[in-house]
C-alpha positions as CSV (number, residue, x, y, z in Angstrom):
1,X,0.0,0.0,0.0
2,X,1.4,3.2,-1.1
3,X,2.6,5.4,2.2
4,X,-0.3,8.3,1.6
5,X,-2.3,6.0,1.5
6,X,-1.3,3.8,4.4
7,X,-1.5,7.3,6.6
8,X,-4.5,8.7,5.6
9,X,-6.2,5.2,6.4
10,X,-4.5,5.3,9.8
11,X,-5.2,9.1,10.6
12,X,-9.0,8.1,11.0
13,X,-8.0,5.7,13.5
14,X,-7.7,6.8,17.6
15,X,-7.5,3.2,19.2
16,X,-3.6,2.5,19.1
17,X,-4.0,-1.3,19.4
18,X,-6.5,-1.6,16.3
19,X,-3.6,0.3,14.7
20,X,-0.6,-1.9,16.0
21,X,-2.8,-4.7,14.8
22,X,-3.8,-2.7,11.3
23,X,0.6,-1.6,11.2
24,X,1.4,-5.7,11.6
25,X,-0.5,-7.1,9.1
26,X,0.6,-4.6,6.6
27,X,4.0,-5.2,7.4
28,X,3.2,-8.8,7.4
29,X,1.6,-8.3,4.1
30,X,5.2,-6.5,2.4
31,X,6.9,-9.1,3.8
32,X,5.3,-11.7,1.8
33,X,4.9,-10.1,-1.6
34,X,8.8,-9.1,-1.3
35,X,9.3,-12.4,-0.5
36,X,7.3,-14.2,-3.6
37,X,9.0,-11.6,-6.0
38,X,11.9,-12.4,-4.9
39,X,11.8,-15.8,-5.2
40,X,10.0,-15.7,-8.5
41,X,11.3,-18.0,-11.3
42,X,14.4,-19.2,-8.7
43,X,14.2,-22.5,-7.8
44,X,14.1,-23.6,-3.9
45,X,16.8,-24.7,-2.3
46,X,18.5,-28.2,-2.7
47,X,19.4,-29.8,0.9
48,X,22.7,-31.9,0.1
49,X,23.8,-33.9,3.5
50,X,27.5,-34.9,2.4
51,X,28.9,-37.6,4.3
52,X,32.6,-38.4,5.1
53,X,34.0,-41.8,6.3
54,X,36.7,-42.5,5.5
55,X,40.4,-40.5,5.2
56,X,40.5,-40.0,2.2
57,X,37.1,-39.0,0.9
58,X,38.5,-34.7,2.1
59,X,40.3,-35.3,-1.0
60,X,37.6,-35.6,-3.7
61,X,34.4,-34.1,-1.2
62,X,36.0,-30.6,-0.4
63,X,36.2,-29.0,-3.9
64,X,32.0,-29.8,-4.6
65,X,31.4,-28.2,-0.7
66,X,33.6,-25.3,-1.2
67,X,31.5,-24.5,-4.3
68,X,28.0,-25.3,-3.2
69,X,28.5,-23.2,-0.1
70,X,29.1,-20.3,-2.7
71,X,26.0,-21.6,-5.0
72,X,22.5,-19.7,-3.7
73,X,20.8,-23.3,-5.1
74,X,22.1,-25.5,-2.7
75,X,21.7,-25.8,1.2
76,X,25.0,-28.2,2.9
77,X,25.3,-30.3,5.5
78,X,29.0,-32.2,6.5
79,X,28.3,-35.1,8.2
80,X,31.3,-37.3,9.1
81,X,31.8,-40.1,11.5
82,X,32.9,-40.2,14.8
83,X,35.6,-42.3,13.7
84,X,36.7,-40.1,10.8
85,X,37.2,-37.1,13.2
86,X,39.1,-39.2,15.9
87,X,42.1,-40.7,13.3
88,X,42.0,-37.5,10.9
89,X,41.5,-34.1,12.5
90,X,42.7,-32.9,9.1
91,X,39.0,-33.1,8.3
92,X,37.2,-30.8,10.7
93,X,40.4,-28.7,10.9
94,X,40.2,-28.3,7.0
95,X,36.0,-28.2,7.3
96,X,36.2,-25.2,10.0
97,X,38.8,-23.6,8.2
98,X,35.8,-23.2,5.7
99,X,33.7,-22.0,8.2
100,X,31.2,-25.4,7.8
101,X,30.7,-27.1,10.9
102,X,30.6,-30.7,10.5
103,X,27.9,-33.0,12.1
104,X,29.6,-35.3,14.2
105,X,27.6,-39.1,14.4
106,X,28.6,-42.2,15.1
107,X,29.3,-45.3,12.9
108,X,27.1,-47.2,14.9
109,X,23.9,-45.1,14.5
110,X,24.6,-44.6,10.8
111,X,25.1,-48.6,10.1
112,X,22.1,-49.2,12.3
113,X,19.6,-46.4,10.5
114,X,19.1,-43.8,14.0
115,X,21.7,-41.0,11.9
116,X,22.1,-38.7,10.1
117,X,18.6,-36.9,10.4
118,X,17.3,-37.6,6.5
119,X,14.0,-35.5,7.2
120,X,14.7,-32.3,5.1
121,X,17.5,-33.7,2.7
122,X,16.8,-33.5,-0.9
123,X,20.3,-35.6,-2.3
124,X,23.1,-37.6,-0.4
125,X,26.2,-37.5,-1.8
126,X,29.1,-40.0,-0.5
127,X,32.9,-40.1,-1.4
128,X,32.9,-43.6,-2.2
129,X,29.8,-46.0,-1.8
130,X,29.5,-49.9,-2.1
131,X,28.4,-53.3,0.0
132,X,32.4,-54.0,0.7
133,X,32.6,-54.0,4.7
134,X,34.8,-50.4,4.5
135,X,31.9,-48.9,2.8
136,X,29.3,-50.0,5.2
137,X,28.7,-46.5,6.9
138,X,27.7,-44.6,3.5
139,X,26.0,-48.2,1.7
140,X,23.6,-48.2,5.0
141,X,23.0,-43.7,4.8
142,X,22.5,-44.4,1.0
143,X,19.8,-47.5,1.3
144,X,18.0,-45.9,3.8
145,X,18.0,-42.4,1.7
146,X,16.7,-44.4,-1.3
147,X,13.7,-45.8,0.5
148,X,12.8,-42.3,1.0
149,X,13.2,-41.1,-2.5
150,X,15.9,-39.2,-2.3
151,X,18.4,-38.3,-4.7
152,X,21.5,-40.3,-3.9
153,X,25.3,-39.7,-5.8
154,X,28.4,-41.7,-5.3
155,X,31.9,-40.7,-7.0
156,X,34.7,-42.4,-8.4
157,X,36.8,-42.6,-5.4
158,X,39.8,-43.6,-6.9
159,X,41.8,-44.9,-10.6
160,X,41.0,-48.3,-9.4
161,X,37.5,-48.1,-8.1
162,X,36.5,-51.4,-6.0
163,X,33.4,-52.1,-8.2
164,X,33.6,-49.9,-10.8
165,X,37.1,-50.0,-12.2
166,X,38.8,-52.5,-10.4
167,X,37.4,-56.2,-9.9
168,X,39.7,-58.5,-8.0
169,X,38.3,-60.1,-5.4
170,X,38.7,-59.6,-1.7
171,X,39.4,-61.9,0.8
172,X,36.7,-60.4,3.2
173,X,33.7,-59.9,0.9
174,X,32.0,-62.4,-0.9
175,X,29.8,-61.6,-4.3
176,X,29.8,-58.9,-6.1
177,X,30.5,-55.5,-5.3
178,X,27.1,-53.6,-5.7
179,X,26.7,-49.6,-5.8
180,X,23.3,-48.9,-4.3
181,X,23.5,-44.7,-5.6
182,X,20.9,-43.6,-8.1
183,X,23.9,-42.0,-9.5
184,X,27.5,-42.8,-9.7
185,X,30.2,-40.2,-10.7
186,X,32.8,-41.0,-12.8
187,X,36.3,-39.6,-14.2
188,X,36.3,-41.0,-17.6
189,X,33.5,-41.8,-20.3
190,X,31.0,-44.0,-19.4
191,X,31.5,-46.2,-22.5
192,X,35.1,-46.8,-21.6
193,X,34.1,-48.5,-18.3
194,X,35.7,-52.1,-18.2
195,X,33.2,-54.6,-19.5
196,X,32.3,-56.2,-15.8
197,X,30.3,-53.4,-14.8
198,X,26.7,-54.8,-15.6
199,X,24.5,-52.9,-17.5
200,X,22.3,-52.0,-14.6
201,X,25.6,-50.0,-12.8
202,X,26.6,-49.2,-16.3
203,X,22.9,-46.9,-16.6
204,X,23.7,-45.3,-14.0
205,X,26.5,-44.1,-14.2
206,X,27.4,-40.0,-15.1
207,X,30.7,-38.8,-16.4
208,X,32.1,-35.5,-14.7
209,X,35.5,-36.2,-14.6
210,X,37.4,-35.9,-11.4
211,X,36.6,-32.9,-8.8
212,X,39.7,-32.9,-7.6
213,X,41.9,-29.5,-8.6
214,X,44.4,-30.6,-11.2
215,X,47.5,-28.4,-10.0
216,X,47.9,-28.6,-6.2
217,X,49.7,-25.6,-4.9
218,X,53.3,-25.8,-4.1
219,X,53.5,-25.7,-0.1
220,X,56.9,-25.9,2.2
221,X,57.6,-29.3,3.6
222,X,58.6,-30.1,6.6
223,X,62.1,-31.6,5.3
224,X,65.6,-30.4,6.3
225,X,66.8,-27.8,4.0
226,X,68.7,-29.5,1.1
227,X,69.3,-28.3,-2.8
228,X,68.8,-31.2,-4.3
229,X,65.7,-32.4,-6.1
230,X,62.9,-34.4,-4.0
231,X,61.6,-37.7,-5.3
232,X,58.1,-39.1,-3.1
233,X,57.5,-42.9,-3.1
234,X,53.8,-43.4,-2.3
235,X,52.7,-47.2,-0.9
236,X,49.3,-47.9,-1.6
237,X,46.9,-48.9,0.8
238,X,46.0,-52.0,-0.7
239,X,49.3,-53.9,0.4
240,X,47.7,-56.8,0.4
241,X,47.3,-57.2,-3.5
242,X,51.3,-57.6,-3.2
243,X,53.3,-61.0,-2.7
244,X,55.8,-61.0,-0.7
245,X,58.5,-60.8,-3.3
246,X,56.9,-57.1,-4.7
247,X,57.3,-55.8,-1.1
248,X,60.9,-56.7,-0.4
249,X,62.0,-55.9,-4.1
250,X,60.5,-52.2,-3.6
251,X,62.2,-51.8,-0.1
252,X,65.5,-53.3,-1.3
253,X,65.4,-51.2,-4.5
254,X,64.1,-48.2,-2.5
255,X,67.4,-48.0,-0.3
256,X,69.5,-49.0,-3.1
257,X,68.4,-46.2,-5.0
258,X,68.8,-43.9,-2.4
259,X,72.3,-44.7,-1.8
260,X,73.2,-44.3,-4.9
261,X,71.6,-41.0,-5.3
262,X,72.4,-39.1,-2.1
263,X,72.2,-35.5,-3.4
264,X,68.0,-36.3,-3.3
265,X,65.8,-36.8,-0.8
266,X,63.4,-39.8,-1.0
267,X,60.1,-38.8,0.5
268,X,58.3,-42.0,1.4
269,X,55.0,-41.4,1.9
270,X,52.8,-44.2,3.7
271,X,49.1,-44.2,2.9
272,X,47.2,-42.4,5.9
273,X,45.0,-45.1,6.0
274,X,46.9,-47.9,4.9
275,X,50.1,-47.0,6.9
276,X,52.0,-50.1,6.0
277,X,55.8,-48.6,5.9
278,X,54.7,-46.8,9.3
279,X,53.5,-50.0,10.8
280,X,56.6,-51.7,9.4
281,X,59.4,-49.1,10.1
282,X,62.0,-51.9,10.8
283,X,62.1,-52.8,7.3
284,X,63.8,-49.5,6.8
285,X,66.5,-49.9,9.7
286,X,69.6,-48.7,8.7
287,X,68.3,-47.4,5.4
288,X,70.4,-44.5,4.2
289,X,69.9,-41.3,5.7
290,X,68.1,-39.5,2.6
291,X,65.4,-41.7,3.1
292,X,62.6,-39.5,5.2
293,X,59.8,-41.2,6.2
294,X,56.0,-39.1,6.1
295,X,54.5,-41.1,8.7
296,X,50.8,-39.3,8.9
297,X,50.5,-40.6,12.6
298,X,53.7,-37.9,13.3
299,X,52.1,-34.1,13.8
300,X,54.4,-32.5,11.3
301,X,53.0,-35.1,8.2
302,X,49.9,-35.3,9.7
303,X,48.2,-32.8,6.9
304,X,50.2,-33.3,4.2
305,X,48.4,-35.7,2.1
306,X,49.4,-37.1,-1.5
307,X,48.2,-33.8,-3.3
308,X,50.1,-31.7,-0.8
309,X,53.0,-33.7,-1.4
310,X,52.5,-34.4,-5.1
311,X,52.9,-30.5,-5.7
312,X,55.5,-29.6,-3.7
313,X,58.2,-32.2,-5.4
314,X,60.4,-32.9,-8.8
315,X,59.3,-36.5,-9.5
316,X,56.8,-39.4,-8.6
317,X,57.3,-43.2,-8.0
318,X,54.7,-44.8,-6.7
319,X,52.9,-48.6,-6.0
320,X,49.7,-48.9,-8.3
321,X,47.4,-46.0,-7.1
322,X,45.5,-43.1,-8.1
323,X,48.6,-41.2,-7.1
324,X,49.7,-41.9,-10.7
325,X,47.1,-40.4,-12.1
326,X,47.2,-37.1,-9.8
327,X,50.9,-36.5,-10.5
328,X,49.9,-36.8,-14.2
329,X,47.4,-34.3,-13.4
330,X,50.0,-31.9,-11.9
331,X,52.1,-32.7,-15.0
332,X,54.7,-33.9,-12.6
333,X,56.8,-36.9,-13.5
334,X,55.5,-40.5,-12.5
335,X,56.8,-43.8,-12.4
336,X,54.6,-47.3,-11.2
337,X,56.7,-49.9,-9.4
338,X,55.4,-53.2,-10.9
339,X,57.7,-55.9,-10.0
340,X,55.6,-59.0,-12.6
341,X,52.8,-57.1,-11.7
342,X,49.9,-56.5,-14.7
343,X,49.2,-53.3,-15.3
344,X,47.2,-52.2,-18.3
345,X,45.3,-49.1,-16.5
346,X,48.8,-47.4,-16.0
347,X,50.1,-47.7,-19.8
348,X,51.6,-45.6,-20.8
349,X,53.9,-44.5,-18.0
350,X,57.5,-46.1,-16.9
351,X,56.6,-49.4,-15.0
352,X,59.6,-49.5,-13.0
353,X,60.8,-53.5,-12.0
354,X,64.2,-53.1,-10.7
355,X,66.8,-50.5,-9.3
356,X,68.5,-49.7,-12.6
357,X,65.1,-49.0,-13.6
358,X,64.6,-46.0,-11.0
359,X,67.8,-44.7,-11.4
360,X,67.0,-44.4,-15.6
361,X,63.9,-43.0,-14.8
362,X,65.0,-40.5,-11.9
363,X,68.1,-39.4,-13.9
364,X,65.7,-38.7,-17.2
365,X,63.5,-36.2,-14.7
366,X,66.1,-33.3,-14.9
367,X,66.1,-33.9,-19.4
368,X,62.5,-32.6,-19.1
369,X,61.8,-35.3,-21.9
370,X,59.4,-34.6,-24.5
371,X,58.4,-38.1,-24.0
372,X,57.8,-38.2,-21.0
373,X,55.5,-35.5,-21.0
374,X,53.8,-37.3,-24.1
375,X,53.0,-40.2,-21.8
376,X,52.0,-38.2,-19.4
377,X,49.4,-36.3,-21.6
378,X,48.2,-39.4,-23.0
379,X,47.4,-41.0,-19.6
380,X,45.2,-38.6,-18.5
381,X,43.1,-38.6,-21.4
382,X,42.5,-42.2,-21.3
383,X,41.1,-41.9,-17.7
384,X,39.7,-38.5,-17.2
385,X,37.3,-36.3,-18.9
386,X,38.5,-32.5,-18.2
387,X,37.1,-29.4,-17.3
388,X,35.0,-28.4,-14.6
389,X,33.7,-31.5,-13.1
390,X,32.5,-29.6,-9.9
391,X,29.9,-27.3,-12.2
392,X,29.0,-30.7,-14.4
393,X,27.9,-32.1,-10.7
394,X,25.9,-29.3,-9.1
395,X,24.3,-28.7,-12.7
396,X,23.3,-32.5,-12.3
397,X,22.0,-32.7,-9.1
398,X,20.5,-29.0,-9.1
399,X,18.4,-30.7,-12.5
400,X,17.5,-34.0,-10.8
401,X,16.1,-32.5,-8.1
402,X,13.9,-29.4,-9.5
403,X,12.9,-32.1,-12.7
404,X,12.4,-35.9,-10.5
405,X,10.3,-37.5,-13.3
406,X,12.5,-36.7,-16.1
407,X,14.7,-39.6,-17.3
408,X,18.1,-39.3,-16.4
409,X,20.6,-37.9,-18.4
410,X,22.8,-40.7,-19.6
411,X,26.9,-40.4,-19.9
């Protein structure tokens, strides 16, 4: 109501509490047709619970929060396990740092149904989602959310995705791995997904690429100051995919290398989770002094994961992991210790099978080879679509929520 108006009406008027009343429900009234024009032709809000499990899910999880918490269309909630924030105060530290405050539950109450609260949630997404016994916590949040109708996402979690990419099988599951997410995100094109996904996985399936920044930013590690270049060695967590003869010819060629290279520094980096190096630190007794040891349990290594590190050094060797793929990401050079191993996904980098076989491939760092790079390039595109896979995923879930009866988009 136009203000003359409003006080001519109210000029009449000599009982102050028919006025009040009068003054509130034109207020009131303002309020609401501000309100609808504001919100006129913007869609409401999505409510995204993400949950966090495991150590490594920060890794591939924080780049889609950072964004949505900047994206008007999308309401977020951090739940992680009480486990999580016990072995890896990386998270919350990293989560607060944000200014999100993560909701803290417990693995029990999530395996058993009681949390997280699923009332107002409109999409779930996990880091990585299956029936294997590790996934357990986000396989029971995800069932339960798809009972209720609600939009459910998993992502590639790694280059060899239990499931989706990789298809060994484990001593301590039996059958086959099962994905219960209405959608699963993946790194590379759908129709390059190894023939044993079944077509039933296979449809649901969404190709993104990776959300994880391709160029980590240089950072100062906590190493002794020293001029010559850094070399990390990455163990993957998965030691027990190894024989025993891998595991000693890595740790025999490791310090053999090292002692024949001692103006570098060999940066061996257990996984966090994993730990196996850490666990089994005699198997480096009296290994030459150039050999330094990132054990994640120690407060100095304790945040420097394999992006931080990845960034931050002049070449890569590493166990089969997705490490390969992120140095090839940061355009850093990589080399995969195979030791009789198999190892088609990784082609076609250096497979590295002896000690005279690190030190060609460490000494052909400094040539800045053309081939290398070449490899490098090629690598990359075999298992990753680029560009902005955190946009492709908000644009997909923002679309599957507003439009739930269209079909989904395929690959």
């Amino acid at each position: 109501m136009p203000t003359t108006d409003a006080s001519r009406q109210f000029a009449s008027r000599t009982d102050r509490a028919t006025s009040a009343q009068q003054w509130a429900g034109i207020v009131e009234q303002a309020l609401q047709q501000a309100a609808r024009a504001s919100l006129k032709g913007t869609p409401l809000r999505v409510n995204v619970l993400v949950l966090m499990d495991l150590i490594q899910d920060l890794d591939v999880i924080l780049p889609i929060v950072e964004r949505m918490r900047t994206d008007r269309r999308f309401a977020v909630t951090v739940a992680i396990t009480d486990w999580l924030d016990k072995v890896s105060p990386r998270v919350s530290r990293e989560l607060l740092a944000r200014s999100m405050v993560p909701l803290v539950i417990t693995k029990k109450d999530a395996i058993s149904g009681l949390e997280p609260d699923l009332t107002r949630v409109n999409a779930v997404i996990t880091a990585c989602e299956t029936n294997h016994p590790a996934h357990r916590v986000p396989h029971a949040v995800v069932r339960r959310a798809n009972n209720r109708t609600i939009s459910t996402y998993t992502l590639q979690h790694g280059l060899e995705n239990v499931g989706l990419t990789y298809f060994e099988p484990y001593p301590d599951h039996d059958g086959p791995i099962e994905i219960a997410s209405s959608t699963i995100l993946t790194w590379g094109p759908v129709e390059k997904l190894p023939a044993e996904v079944s077509p039933a996985m296979r449809a649901r399936c969404f190709a993104v690429g990776t959300p994880k920044p391709p160029q980590p930013p240089r950072v100062e590690l906590p190493l002794h100051r020293q001029a010559g270049p850094v070399v990390a060695v990455f163990e993957n967590l998965h030691w027990e995919r190894y024989t025993d003869s891998y595991r000693d010819a890595f740790i025999q060629d490791l310090r053999q290398v090292a002692a024949a290279r001692p103006e570098m520094t060999f940066l061996l980096k257990p996984h966090h989770a994993g730990r196996y190096l850490a666990k089994n630190s005699h198997l480096l007794a009296d290994a030459p002094a150039n050999i330094v040891l990132a054990d994640p349990t120690v407060p100095p290594w304790e945040a420097y994961t394999a992006s931080a590190i990845i960034g931050s050094v002049d070449a890569v060797i590493t166990t089969p992991s997705t490490v390969a793929l992120d140095a090839a990401r940061a355009v850093r050079p990589v080399a995969v210790a195979g030791y009789g191993m198999t190892l088609p996904v990784y082609e076609p980098l250096p497979i590295l099978t002896s000690a005279g076989s690190w030190l060609s491939f460490i000494d052909g760092v400094g040539a800045a080879s053309s081939e290398l790079q070449s490899c490098l390039g090629e690598f990359r595109m075999r298992h990753v679509i680029e560009g902005d896979a955190v946009g492709r995923i908000l644009e997909r879930i923002a679309a599957d929520v507003r439009h739930p009866n269209e079909e989904k988009r395929s690959g």
